[in-house]
Every structure is written in structure tokens, then in C-alpha cells.
PLY file of the C-alpha trace (Angstrom):
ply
format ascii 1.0
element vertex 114
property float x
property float y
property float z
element edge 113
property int vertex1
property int vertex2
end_header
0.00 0.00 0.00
1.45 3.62 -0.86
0.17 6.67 -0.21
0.80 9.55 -1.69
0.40 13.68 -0.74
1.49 16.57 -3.45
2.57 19.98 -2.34
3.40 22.77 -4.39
0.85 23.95 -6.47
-0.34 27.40 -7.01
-0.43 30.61 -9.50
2.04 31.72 -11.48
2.67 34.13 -14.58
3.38 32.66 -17.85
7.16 32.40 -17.92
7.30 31.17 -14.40
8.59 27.92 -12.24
7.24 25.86 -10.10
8.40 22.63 -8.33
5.55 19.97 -7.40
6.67 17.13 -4.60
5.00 14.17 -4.01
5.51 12.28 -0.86
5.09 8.76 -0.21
4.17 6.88 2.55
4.87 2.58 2.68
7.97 1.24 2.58
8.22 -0.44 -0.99
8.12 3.36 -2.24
11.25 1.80 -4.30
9.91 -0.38 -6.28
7.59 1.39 -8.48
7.37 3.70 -11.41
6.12 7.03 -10.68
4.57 9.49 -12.63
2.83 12.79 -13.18
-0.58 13.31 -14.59
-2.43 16.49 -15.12
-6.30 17.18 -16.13
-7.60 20.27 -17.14
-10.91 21.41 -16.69
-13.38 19.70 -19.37
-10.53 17.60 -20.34
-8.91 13.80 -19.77
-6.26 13.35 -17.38
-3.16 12.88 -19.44
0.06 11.20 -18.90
2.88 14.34 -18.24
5.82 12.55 -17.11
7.25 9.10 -15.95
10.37 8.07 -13.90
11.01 4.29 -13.37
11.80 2.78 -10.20
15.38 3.40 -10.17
15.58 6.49 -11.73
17.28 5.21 -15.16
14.22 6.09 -17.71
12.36 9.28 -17.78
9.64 9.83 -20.58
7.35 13.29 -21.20
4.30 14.58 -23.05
5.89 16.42 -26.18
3.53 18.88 -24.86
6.04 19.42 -21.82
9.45 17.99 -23.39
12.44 20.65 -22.75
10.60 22.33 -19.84
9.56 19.77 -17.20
11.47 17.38 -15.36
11.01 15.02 -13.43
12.95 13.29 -10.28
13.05 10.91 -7.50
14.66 10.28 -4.01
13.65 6.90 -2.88
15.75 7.61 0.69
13.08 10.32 0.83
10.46 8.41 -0.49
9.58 11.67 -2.79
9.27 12.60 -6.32
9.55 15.92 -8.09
7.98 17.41 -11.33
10.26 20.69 -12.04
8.24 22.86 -14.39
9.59 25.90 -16.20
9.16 28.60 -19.03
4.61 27.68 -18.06
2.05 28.12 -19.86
-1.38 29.56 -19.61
-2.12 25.55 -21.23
-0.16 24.24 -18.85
-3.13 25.13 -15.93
-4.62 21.95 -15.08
-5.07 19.81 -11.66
-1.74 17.93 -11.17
-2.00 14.45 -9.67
1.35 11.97 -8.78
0.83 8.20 -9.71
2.91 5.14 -8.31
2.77 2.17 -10.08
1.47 2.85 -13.34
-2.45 3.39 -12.43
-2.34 2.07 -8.58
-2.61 4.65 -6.68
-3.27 8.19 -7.03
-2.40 11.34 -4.42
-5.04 13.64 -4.16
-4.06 16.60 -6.57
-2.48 19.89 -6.66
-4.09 22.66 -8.46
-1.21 24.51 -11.00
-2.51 27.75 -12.41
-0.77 29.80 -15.08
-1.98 33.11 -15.97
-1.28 34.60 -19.15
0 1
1 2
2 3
3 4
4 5
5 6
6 7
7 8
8 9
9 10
10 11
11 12
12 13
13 14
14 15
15 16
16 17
17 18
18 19
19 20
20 21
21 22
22 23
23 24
24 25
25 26
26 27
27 28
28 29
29 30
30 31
31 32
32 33
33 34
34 35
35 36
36 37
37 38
38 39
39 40
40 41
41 42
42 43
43 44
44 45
45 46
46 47
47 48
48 49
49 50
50 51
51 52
52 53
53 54
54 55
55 56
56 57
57 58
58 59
59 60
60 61
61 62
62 63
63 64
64 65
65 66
66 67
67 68
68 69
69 70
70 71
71 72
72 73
73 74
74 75
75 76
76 77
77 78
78 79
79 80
80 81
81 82
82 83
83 84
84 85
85 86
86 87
87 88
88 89
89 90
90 91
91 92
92 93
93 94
94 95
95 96
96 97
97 98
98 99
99 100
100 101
101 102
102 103
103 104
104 105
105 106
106 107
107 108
108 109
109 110
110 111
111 112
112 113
């Protein structure tokens, strides 16, 4: 069983940074894949970014390739979505993933104002 909380949301200018976290509670925090989704209002959640379990493979939306990136700690049981150089389309609900589809933190609103 994992559990997982994101901080970091919030507004932001188009242009801007911000760093999302997403901590995890269980101890076999290690073994999966994590990942980033985002939905936007009216819209399906979609698949931003992906780290596997030891850090080795990172994939991305081409939506988001060159701006986000994404990162793990497993000693701190945490992973990171860096985002940079936003955009107003970048304003959706942001929601971490472990395990491909198992479980699902609770969301973090990112809004990007133009």
C-alpha cells in the first residue's frame, strides 16, 4: 500500500517555475514507477511525465518535453515534477501516480496566468 500527498501547487505568470513534490508513505516506495498526470478542466487526465523505479528512464508529453522534469529520491520516499518557461495551457489539476495506475495522491491545483 502507498500513499501519496502533493505539495506545491499554485499561481504563477506565464514564464514562471514551479516545483511539485510528491511524498510517499509505505515502505516499498522503491519499487515502483512514478509518474505525473495532469487534467484540465473539461478535459482527460493525461500522462505528463514518468520516472522508473530506479531512476534510469524518464519519458514526457511532447507537450512538456524541454521544460519539465522530473525526479526521485527513494531515501526520501519523494518525487519531483520541475516545471519551467509555463504556460497559460499548462493550468490543469496535477496528480502523482505510483505504479502505473495504482494509486493516485489527491491533486495539486497549477494555475498559469497569461
Amino acid at each position: 500500500q502507498v500513499q501519496l500527498v502533493e505539495s506545491g501547487g499554485g499561481l504563477v505568470q506565464a514564464g514562471g517555475s514551479l516545483r511539485l513534490s510528491c511524498a510517499a508513505s509505505g515502505r516499498t516506495f522503491s519499487n515502483y514507477d512514478m509518474s505525473w498526470y495532469r487534467q484540465a478542466r473539461g478535459k482527460e487526465r493525461e500522462l505528463v511525465a514518468l520516472i522508473t523505479w530506479g531512476g534510469g528512464t524518464t519519458t514526457y508529453a511532447d507537450s512538456v518535453k524541454g521544460r519539465f522534469i522530473i525526479s526521485r529520491d527513494n531515501a526520501k520516499k519523494t518525487v519531483y515534477l520541475q516545471m519551467n518557461s509555463l504556460k497559460p495551457e499548462d493550468t490543469a489539476v496535477y496528480y502523482c501516480n505510483a505504479g502505473r495506475g495504482r494509486y493516485w495522491g489527491q491533486g495539486t491545483q497549477v494555475t498559469v496566468s497569461s
